[in-house]
SEKE-177427 format. One record per residue (C-alpha): residue number from 1; x, y, z. Coordinates in steps of 0.05 Angstrom, whole numbers, always signed. Last residue first. Layout:
N
<sedren NUM; xx X; yy Y; zz Z>
...
***
This chain:
299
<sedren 299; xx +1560; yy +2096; zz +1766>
<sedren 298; xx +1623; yy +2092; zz +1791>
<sedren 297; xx +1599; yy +2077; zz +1868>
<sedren 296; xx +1562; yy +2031; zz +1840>
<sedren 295; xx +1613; yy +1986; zz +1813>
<sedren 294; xx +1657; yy +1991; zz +1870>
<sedren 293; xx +1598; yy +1968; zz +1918>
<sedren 292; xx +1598; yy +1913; zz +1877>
<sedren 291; xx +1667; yy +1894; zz +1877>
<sedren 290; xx +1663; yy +1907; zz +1949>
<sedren 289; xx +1615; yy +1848; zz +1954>
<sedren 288; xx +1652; yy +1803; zz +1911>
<sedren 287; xx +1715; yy +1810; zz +1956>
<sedren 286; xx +1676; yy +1800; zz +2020>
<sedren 285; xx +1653; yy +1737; zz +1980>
<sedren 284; xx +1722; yy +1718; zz +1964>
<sedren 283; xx +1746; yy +1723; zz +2042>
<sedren 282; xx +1683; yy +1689; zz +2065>
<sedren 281; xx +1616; yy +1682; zz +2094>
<sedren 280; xx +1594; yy +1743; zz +2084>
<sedren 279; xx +1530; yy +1777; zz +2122>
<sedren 278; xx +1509; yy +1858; zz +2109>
<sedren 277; xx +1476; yy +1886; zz +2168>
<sedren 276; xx +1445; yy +1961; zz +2158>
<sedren 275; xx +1442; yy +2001; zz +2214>
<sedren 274; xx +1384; yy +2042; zz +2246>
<sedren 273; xx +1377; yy +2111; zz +2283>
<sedren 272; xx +1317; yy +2160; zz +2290>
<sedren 271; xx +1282; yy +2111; zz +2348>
<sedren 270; xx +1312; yy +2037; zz +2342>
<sedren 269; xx +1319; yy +2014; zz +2270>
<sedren 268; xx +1340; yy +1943; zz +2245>
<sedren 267; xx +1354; yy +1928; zz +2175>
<sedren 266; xx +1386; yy +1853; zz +2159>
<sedren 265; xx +1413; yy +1833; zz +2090>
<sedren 264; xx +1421; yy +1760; zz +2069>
<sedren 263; xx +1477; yy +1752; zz +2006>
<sedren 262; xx +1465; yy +1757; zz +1928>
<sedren 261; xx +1471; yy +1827; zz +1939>
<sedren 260; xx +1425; yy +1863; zz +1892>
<sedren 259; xx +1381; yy +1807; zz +1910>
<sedren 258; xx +1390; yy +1812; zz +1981>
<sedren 257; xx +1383; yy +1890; zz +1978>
<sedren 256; xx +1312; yy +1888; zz +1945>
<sedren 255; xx +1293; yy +1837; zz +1998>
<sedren 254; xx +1323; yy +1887; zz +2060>
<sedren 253; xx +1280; yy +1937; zz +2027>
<sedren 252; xx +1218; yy +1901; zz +2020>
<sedren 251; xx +1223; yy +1877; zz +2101>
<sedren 250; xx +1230; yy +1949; zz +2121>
<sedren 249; xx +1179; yy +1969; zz +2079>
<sedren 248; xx +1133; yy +1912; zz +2111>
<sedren 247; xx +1152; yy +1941; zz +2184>
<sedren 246; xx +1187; yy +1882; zz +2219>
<sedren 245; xx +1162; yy +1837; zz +2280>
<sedren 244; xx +1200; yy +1849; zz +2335>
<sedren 243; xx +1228; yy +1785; zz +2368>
<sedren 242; xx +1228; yy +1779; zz +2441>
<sedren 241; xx +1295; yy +1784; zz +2469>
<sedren 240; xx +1329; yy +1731; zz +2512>
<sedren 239; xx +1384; yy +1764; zz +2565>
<sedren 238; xx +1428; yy +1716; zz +2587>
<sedren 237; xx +1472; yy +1738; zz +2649>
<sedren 236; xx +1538; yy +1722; zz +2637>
<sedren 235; xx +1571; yy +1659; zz +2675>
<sedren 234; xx +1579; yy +1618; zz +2614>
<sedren 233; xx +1627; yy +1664; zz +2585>
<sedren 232; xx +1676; yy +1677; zz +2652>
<sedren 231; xx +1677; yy +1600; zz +2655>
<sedren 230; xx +1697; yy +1597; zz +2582>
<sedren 229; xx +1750; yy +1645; zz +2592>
<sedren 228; xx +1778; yy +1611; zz +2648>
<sedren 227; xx +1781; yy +1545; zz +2613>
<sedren 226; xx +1821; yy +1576; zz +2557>
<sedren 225; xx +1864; yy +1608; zz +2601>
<sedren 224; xx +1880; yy +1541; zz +2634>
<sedren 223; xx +1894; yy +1512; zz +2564>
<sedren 222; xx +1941; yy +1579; zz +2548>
<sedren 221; xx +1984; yy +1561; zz +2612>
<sedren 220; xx +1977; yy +1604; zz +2673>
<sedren 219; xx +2042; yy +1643; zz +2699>
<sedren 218; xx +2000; yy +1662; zz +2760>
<sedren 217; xx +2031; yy +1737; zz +2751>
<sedren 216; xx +2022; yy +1736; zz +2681>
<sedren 215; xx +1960; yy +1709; zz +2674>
<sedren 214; xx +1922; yy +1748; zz +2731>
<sedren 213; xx +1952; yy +1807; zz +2688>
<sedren 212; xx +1917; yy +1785; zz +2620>
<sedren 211; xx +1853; yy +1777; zz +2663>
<sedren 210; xx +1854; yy +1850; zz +2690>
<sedren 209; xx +1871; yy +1867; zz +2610>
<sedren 208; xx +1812; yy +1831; zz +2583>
<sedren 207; xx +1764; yy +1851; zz +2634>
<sedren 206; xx +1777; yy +1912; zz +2619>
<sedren 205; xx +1770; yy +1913; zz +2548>
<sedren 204; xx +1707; yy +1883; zz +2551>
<sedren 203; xx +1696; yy +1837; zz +2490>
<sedren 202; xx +1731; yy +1777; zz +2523>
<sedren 201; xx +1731; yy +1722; zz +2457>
<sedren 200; xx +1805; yy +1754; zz +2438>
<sedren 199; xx +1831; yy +1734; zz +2507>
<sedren 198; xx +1846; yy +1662; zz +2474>
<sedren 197; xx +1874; yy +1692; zz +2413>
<sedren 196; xx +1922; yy +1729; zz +2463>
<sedren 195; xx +1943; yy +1666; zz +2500>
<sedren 194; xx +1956; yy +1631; zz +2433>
<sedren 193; xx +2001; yy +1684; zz +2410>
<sedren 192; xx +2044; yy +1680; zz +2474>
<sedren 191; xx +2040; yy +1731; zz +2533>
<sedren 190; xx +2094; yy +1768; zz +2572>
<sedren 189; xx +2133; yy +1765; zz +2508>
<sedren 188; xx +2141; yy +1843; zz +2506>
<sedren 187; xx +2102; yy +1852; zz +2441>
<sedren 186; xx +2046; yy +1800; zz +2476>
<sedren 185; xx +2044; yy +1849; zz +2532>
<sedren 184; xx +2043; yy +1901; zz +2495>
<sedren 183; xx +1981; yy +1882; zz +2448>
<sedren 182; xx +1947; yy +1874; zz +2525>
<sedren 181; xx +1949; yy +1938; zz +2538>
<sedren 180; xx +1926; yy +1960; zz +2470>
<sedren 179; xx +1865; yy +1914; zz +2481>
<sedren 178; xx +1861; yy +1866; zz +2429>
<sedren 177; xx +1844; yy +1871; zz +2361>
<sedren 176; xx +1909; yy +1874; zz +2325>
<sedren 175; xx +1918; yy +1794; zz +2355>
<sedren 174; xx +1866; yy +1783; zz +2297>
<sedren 173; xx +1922; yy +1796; zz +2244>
<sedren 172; xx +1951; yy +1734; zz +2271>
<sedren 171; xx +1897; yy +1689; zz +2274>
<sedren 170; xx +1879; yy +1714; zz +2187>
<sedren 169; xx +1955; yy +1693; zz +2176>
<sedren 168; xx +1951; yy +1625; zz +2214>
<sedren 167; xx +1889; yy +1616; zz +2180>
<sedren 166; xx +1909; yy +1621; zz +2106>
<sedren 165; xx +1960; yy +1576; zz +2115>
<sedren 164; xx +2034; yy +1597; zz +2118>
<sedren 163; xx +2094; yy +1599; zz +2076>
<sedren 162; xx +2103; yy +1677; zz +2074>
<sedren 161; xx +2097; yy +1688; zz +2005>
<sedren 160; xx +2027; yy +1647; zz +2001>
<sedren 159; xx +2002; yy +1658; zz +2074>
<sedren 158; xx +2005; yy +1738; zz +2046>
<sedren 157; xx +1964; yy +1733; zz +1978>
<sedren 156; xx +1915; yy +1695; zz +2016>
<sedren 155; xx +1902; yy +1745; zz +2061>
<sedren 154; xx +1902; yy +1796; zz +2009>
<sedren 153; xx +1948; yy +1847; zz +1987>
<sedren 152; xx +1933; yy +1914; zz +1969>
<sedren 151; xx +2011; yy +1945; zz +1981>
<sedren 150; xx +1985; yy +1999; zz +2039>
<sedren 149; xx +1932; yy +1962; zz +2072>
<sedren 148; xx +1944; yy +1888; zz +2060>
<sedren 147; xx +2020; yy +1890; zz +2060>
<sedren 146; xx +2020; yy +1932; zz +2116>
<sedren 145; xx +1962; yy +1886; zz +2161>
<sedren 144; xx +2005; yy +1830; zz +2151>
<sedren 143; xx +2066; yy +1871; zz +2182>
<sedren 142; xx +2027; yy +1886; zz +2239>
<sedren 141; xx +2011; yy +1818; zz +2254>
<sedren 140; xx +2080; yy +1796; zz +2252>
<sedren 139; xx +2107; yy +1849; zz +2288>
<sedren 138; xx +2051; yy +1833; zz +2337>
<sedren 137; xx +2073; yy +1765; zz +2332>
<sedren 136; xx +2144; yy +1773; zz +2356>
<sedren 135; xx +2190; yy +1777; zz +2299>
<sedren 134; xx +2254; yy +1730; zz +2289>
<sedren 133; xx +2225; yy +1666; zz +2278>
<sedren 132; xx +2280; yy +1658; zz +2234>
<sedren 131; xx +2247; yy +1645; zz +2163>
<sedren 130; xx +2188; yy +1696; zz +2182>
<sedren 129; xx +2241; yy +1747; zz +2196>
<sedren 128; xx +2273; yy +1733; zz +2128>
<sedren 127; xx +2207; yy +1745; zz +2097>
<sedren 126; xx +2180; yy +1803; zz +2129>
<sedren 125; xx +2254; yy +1832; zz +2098>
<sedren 124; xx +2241; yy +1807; zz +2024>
<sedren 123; xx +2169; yy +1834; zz +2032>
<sedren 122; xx +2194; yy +1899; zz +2051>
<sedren 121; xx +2237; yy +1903; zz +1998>
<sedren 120; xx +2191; yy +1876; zz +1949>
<sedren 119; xx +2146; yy +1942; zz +1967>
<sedren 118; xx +2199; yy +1989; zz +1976>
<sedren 117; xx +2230; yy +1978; zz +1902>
<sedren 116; xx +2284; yy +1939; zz +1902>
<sedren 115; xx +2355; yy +1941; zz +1861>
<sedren 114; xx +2390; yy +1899; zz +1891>
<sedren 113; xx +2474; yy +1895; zz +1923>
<sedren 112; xx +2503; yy +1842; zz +1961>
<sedren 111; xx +2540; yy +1840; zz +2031>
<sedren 110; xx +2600; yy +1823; zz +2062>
<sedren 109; xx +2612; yy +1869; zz +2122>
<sedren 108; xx +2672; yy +1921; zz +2132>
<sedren 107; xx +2695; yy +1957; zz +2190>
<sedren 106; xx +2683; yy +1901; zz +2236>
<sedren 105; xx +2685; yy +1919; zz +2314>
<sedren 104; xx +2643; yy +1853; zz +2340>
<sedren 103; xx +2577; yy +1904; zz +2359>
<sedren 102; xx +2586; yy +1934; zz +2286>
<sedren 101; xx +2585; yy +1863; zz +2265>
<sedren 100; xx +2518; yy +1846; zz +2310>
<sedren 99; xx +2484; yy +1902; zz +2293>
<sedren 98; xx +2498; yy +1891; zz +2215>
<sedren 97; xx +2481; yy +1817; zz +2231>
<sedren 96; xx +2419; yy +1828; zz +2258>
<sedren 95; xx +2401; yy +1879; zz +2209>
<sedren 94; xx +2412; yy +1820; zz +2154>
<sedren 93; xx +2360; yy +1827; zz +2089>
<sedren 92; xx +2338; yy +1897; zz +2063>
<sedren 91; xx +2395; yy +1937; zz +2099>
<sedren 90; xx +2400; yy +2008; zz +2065>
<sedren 89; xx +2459; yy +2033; zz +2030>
<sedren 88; xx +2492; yy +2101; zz +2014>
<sedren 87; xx +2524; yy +2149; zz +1964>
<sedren 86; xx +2461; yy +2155; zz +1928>
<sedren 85; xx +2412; yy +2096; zz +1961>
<sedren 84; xx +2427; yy +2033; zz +1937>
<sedren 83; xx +2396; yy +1967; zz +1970>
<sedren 82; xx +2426; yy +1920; zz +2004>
<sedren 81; xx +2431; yy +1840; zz +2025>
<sedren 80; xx +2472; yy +1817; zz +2087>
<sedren 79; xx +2519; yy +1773; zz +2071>
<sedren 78; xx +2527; yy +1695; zz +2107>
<sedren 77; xx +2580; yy +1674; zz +2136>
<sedren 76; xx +2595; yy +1729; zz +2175>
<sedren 75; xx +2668; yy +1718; zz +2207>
<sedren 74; xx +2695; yy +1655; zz +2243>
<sedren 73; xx +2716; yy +1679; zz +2316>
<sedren 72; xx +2698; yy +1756; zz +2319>
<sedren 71; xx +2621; yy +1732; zz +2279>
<sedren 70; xx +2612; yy +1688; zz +2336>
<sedren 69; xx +2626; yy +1734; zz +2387>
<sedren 68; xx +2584; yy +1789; zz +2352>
<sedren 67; xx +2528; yy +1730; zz +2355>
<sedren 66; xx +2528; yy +1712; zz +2428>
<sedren 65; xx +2530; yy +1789; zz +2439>
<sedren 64; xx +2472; yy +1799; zz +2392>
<sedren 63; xx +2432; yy +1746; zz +2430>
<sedren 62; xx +2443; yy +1783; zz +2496>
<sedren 61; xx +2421; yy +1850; zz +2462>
<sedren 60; xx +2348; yy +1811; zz +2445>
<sedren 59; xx +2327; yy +1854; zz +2385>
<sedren 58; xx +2258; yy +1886; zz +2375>
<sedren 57; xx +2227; yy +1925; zz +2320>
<sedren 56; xx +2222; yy +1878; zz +2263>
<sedren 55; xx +2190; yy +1892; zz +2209>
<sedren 54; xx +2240; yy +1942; zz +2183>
<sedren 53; xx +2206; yy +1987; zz +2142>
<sedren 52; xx +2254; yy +2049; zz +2167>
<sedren 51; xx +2302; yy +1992; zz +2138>
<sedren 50; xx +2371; yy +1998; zz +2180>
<sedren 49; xx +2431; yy +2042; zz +2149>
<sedren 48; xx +2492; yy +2020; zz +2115>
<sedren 47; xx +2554; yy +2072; zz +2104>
<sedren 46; xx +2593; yy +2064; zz +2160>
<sedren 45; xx +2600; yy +1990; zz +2165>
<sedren 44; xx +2638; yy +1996; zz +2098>
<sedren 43; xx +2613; yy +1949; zz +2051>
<sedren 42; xx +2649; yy +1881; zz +2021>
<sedren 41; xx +2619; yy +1867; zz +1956>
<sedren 40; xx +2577; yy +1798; zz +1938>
<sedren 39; xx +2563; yy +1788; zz +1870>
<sedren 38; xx +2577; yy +1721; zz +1865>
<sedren 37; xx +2630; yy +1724; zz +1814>
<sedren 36; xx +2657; yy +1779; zz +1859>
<sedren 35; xx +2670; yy +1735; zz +1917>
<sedren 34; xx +2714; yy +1682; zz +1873>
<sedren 33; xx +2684; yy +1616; zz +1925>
<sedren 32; xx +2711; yy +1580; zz +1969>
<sedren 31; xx +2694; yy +1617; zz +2028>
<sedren 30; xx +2621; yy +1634; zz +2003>
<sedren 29; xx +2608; yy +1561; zz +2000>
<sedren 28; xx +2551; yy +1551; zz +1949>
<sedren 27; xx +2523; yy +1619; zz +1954>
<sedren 26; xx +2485; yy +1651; zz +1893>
<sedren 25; xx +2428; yy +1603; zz +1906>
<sedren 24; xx +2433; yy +1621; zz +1978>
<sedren 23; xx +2414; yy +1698; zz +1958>
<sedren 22; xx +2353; yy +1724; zz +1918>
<sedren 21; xx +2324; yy +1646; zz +1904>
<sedren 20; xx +2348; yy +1625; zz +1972>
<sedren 19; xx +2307; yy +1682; zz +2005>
<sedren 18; xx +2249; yy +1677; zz +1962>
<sedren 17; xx +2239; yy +1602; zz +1983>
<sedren 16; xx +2199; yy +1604; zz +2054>
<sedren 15; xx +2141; yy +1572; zz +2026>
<sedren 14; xx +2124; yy +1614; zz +1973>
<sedren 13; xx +2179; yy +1668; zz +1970>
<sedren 12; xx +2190; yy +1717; zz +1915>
<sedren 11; xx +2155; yy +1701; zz +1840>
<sedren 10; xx +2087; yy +1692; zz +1869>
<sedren 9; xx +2080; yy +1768; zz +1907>
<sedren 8; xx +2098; yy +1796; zz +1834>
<sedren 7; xx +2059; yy +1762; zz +1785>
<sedren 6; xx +2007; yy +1764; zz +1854>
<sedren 5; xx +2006; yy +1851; zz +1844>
<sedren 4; xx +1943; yy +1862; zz +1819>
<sedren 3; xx +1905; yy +1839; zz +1884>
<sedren 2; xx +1836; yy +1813; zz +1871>
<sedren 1; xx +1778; yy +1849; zz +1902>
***
């Protein structure tokens, strides 16, 4: 299912360049420089608002006072980047240094104004995060899973504008599986992204949080995790299970299906229920599969 949007997606920040393209390009030295031949405007304080998109959720209050003090002593150096709304503004680029300035007692903040619509704007802001290691990877992950649901973007589509493989992208989205408990501890920093895509392979949810909390109050290290997992693995009772030989219908069906397919289709049926399993070995075939189902669904 290709995206319709990659003109788009391409065009903003592959490899961490959108940013300079919409803004540091425009800057050479912004104190040296005629302000208005850059575009930048200074804003009153009081009539910016944050991004309801805002990836990020969090902000470290002690790292906002280091930067207020900052911005007291040699000003924001960098604008903040806006978009119009009637008589107001809305941060697309900067919240941290809105919070901070307001925090430092500035009336007025340097910023420039876009036109955006709320998909590049939320791109533009996932961005910027991305850039400064500014989201924890739950934001991250939830901010993948955005863009994919709600914009149509694929995984590839994502590593692309956000400068990452394909993998790193696909890992993080993964963290969405884990145990709500857990999901805040990682939010809160209590665990790192590798330890959560270590507790991924615990399928009890349980189990995954009392382990979770043995990690945070032994402070193990994602290696020891790691081991711990794999000892908890190999210790579960294997169960073999005799094959069952398959009706012939069954067997004609699931061959009728493969060649619709193109992929290996498995029916199994246990009393009045059953379930159809569907294999894919990739991204582009899970694509070519839906395509399909598309198709016939139109018919």
């Amino acid at each position: 299912m290709a995206s319709t949007k990659t003109g788009i997606k391409r065009g903003l920040g592959i490899k961490g360049k959108g940013l300079d393209a919409l803004i540091n390009d425009q800057l050479n030295d912004i104190k040296n420089t005629n302000q208005s031949d850059n575009g930048i405007v200074e804003i009153e304080i009081g009539l910016i608002q944050p991004n309801k998109n805002q990836p990020r959720k969090n902000f470290d209050e002690n790292a906002l006072l280091e930067l207020s003090n900052s911005i007291k002593v040699h000003g924001v150096l960098q604008p903040i980047l806006l978009k119009k709304l009637d008589d107001r503004y809305e941060i697309i680029a900067g919240e941290r240094r809105f919070r901070a300035s307001k925090i430092a007692g500035l009336k007025k903040i340097p910023a420039i104004v876009k036109e955006f619509s709320e998909e590049t704007a939320f791109e533009i802001s996932l961005i910027e995060n991305i850039q400064r290691e500014d989201l924890n990877p739950i934001e991250e992950a939830e901010s993948y899973k955005k863009l994919s649901e709600k914009y149509g973007y694929t995984q590839e589509d994502i590593a692309k504008n956000v400068g990452k493989s394909r993998s790193a992208v696909t890992n993080t989205l993964r963290l969405l599986n884990l145990d709500k408990r857990v999901i805040d501890f990682v939010k809160d920093g209590k665990l790192s992204n590798g330890h959560g895509r270590a507790l991924l392979s615990v399928s009890d949810n349980d189990l995954q949080f009392e382990i979770a909390e043995k990690v945070i109050e032994e402070g193990l290290n994602v290696r020891q995790l790691e081991k711990l997992v794999q000892s908890l693995n190999q210790d579960k009772p294997k169960t073999e299970k005799l094959p069952v030989k398959k009706a012939k219908y069954i067997k004609d069906i699931e061959d009728k299906l493969k060649n619709i397919l193109g992929t290996k289709v498995n029916l199994s049926k246990n009393k009045n229920k059953g379930k159809i399993e569907i294999e894919y070995y990739s991204e582009e075939e899970l694509d070519r599969l839906l395509c399909i189902f598309n198709k016939i669904n139109e018919e």
